[in-house]
C-alpha positions in Angstrom: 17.5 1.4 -58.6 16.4 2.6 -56.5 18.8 1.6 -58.6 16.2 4.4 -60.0 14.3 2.5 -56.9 16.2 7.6 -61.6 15.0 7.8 -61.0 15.9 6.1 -61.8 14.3 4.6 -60.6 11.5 -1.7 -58.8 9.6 -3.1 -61.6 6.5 -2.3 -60.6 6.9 1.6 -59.7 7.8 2.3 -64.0 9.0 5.9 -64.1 9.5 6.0 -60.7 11.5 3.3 -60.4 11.7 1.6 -64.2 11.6 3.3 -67.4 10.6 1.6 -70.7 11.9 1.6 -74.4 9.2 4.8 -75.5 10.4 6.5 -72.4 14.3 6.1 -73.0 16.8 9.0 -73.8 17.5 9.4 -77.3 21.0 8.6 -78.3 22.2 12.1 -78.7 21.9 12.4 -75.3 23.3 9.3 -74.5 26.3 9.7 -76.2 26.9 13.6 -74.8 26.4 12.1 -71.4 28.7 9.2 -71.7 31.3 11.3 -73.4 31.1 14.1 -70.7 31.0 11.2 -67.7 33.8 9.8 -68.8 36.3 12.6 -69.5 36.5 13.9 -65.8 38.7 12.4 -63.0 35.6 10.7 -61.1 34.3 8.9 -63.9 30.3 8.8 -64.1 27.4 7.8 -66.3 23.9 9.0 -64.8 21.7 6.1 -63.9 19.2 7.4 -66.0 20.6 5.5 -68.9 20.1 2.0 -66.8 16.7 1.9 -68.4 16.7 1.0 -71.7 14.3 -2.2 -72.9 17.5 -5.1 -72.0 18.3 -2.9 -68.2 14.0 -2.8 -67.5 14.0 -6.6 -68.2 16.8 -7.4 -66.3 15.6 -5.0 -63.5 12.2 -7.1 -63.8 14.0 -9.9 -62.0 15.9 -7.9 -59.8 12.4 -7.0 -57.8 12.1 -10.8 -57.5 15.4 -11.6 -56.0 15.5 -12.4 -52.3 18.1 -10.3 -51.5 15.8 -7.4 -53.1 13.6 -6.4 -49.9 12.4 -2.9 -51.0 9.4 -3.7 -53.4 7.5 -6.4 -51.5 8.2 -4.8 -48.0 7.2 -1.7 -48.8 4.0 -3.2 -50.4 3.5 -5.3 -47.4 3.7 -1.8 -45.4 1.0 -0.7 -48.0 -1.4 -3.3 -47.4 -1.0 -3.5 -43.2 -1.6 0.1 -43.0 -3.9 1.2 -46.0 -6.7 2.5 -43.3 -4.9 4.2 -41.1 -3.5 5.8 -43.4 -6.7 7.3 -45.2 -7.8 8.1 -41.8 -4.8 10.4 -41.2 -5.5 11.9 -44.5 -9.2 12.6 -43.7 -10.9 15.3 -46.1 -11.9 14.7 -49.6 -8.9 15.2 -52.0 -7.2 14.3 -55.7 -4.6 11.7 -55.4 -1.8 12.9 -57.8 0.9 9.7 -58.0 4.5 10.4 -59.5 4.9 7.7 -61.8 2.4 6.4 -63.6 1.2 2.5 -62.5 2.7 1.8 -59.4 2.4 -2.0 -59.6 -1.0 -1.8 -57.6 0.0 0.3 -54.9 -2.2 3.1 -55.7 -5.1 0.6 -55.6 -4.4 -0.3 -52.3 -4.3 2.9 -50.6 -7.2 3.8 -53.0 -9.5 0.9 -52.1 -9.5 2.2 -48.2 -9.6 5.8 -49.3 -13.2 6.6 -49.6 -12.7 10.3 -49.7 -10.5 10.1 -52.8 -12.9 12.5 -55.5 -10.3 12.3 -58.4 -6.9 10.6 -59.6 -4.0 12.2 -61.3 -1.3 10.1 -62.6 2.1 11.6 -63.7 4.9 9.8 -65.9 6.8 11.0 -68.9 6.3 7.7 -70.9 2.7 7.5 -72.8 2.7 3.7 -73.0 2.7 3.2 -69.1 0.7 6.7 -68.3 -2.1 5.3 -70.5 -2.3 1.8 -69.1 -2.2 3.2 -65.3 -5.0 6.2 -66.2 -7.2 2.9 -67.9 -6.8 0.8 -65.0 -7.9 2.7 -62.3 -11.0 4.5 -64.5 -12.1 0.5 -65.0 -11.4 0.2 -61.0 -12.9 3.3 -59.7 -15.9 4.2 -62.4 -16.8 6.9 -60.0 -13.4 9.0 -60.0 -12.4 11.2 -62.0 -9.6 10.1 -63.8 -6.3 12.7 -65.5 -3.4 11.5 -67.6 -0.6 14.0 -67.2 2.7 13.4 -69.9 5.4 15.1 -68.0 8.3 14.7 -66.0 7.4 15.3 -62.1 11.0 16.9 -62.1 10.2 19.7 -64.3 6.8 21.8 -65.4 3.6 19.9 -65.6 0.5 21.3 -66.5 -1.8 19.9 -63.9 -5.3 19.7 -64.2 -7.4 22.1 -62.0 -7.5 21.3 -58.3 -11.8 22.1 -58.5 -11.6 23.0 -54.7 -9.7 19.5 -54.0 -6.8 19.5 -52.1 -3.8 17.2 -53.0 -2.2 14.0 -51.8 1.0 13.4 -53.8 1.9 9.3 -54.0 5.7 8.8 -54.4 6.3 5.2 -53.6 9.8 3.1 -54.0 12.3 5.1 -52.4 12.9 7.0 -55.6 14.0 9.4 -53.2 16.8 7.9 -52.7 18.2 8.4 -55.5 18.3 11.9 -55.6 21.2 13.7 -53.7 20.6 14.9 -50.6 20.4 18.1 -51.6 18.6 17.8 -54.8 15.6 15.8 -52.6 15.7 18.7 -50.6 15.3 20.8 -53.4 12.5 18.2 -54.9 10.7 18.4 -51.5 10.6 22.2 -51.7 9.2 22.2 -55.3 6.7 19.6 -54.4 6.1 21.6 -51.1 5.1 24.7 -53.6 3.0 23.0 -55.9 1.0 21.0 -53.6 0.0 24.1 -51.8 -1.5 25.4 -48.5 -3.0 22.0 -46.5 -1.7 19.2 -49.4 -0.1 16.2 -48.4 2.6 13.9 -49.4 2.8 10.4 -48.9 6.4 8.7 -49.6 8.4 5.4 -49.5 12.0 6.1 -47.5 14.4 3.0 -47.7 16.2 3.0 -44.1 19.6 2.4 -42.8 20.3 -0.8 -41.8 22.8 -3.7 -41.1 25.3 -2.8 -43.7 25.5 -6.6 -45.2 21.4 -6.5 -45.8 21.6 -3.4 -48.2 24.9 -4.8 -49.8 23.4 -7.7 -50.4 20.1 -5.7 -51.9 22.5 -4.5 -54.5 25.1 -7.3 -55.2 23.2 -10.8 -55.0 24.6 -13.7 -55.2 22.7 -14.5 -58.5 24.5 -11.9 -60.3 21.4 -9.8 -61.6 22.2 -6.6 -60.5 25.9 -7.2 -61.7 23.9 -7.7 -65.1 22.2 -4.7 -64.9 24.9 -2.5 -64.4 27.1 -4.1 -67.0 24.1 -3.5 -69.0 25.0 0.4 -69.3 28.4 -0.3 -71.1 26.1 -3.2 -73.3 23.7 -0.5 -74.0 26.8 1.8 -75.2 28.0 -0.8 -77.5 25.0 -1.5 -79.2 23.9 2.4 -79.9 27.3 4.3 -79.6 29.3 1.7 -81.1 31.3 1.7 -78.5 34.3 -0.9 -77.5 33.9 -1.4 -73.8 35.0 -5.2 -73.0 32.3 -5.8 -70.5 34.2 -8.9 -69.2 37.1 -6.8 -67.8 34.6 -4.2 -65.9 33.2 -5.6 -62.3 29.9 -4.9 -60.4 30.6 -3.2 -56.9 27.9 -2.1 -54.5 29.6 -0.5 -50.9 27.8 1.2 -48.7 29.3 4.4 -47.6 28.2 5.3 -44.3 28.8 9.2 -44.6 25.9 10.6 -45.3 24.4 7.0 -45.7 24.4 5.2 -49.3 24.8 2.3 -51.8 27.1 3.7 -53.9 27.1 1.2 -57.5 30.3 1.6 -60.1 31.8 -0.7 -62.3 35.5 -1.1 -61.9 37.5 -1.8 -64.4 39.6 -5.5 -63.9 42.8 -4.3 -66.0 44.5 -1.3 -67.6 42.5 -0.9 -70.7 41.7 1.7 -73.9 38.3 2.4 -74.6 37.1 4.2 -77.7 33.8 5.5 -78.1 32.8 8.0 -81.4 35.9 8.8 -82.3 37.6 9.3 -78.7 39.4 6.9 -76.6 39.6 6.9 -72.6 42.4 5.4 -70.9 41.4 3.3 -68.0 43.8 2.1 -65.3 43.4 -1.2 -62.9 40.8 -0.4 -60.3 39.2 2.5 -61.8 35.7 2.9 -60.9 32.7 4.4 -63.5 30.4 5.6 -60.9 26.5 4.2 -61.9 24.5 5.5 -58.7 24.3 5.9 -55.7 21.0 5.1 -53.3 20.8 7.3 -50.7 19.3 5.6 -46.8 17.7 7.3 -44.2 17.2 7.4 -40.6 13.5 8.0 -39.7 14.5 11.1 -37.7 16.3 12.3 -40.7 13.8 11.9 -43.5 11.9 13.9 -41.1 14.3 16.8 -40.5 14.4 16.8 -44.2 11.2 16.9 -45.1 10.5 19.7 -42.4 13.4 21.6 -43.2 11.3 21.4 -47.2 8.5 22.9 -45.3 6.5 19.9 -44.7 5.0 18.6 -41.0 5.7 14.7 -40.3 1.8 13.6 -39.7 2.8 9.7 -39.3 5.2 7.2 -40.4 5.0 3.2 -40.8 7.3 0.5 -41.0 7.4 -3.3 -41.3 8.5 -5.3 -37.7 12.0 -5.3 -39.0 12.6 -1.7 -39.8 13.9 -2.2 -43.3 11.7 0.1 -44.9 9.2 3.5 -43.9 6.2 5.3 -45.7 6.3 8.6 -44.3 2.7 10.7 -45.0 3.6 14.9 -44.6 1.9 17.4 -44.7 2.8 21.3 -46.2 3.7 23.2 -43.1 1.2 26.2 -42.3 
């Protein structure tokens, strides 16, 4: 949420910040994962799992919530700024976007983009990947259009460049929910693949007053409490696990060293779960960590992103700083 704003991964940035029921670990890996989370001291389930039909639905709201600023702000960002930002892109090149059907956003950055010659979208679920690649061929008869079924974390067989060079669309602060060194490490593979003179244009959530992002992941609505509790749902319906949801709690806290949301749910009372077979012993204010949603400074998505091997060519913001679409550049 971002909560995979998982990569996760807002409603309308699927893979990159939603996943749907085609898309969903199988429940093998579920139940490895949750088994494995939950035997170490600092219990964890990767956020991942957040993202099964029920947890995309309820996230589906969550992008509507007032508290929720990141989607609409950063589309707002999209739509001030659409020609300024093809004019810092300038040359003809393929517009390659890491999650397939970004609500619309592509469209709007591709309707002031005249020198956009081709589109390649990226997702790892079919269902979305093929309803984004139809969209913009009906849009944009004149561009060539490429479907690529992968995951932009791993190997993707990309489609030849043909001379183009690339502009790589990664909208909804999914990067936020990477570590701060695995987004390095993501930057660098991009970095690589992109290569000599490709470009990178990417949504960065930034730090803020500490009650405004709180509130982004705890509303006073209770949807994101939902959402979370829907992970222990999700493992009672497919794992047949026992987790009494009512005694677990919802906590979002921001942590101010490095800078993030940090999302567990904390269990209400000593308690005994069992789940295939093994039980887990859970004491009074022990926390299952969910996710955490990494902020930055605009400095220091910079640093980052030139420490990757990228230049910072321009950054924009909305008049109250809550949000930043940085467009780099692969350093020569």
């Amino acid at each position: 949420m971002h909560f995979s704003e998982s990569t996760a991964m807002e409603r309308d940035d699927v893979q990159t910040e939603r996943a749907t029921e085609d898309s969903t670990p199988g429940t093998g890996e579920f139940l490895r994962e949750v088994l494995d989370g939950l035997s170490h001291s600092h219990r964890a389930i990767p956020c991942r799992f957040l993202y099964d039909a029920a947890g995309s639905a309820i996230f589906d709201r969550i992008c509507d919530l007032p508290e929720y600023y990141p989607t609409r702000t950063e589309r707002r960002i999209l739509e001030t700024n659409a020609h300024a930002i093809a004019a810092a892109t300038s040359e003809e090149f393929r517009f390659v976007e890491l999650g397939a059907g970004s609500g619309g956003k592509a469209e709007i950055l591709l309707d002031a983009m005249q020198q956009a010659r081709a589109y390649v979208c990226i997702d790892i679920s079919p269902v979305p990947l093929a309803s984004a690649a139809a969209a913009v061929r009906a849009r944009y008869p004149g561009l060539a259009v490429s479907a690529v079924c992968g995951n932009y974390l791993g190997e993707l067989d990309l489609p030849p460049r043909k001379g183009l060079r690339d502009l790589c669309f990664f909208p909804g602060s999914t990067i936020g929910n990477f570590e701060r060194d695995d987004a390095l490490v993501f930057l660098r593979e991009w970095r690589n693949r992109l290569g000599p003179d490709g470009m990178m244009l990417i949504g960065v959530d930034l730090k803020k007053d500490v009650a405004v992002l709180e509130a982004a992941y705890d509303d006073r609505q209770g949807v994101t409490a939902a959402f979370s509790l829907n992970l222990l749902h999700r493992a009672n319906r497919e794992l047949g696990a026992d987790f009494d949801t009512d005694a677990f709690r919802h906590r979002a806290r921001y942590v101010s060293d490095p800078g993030h949301v940090e999302i567990s749910l904390v269990s209400q009372t000593e308690q005994v779960v069992a789940i295939a077979g093994q039980t887990f012993r859970f004491a009074k204010g022990e926390a299952i960590h969910v996710e955490n949603s990494h902020k930055y400074a605009i400095d220091e998505f910079a640093a980052l992103a030139g420490k990757a091997g990228f230049d910072s060519v321009d950054v924009w913001t909305d008049d109250d700083a809550l949000f930043s679409v940085h467009l780099l550049r692969v350093a020569g």
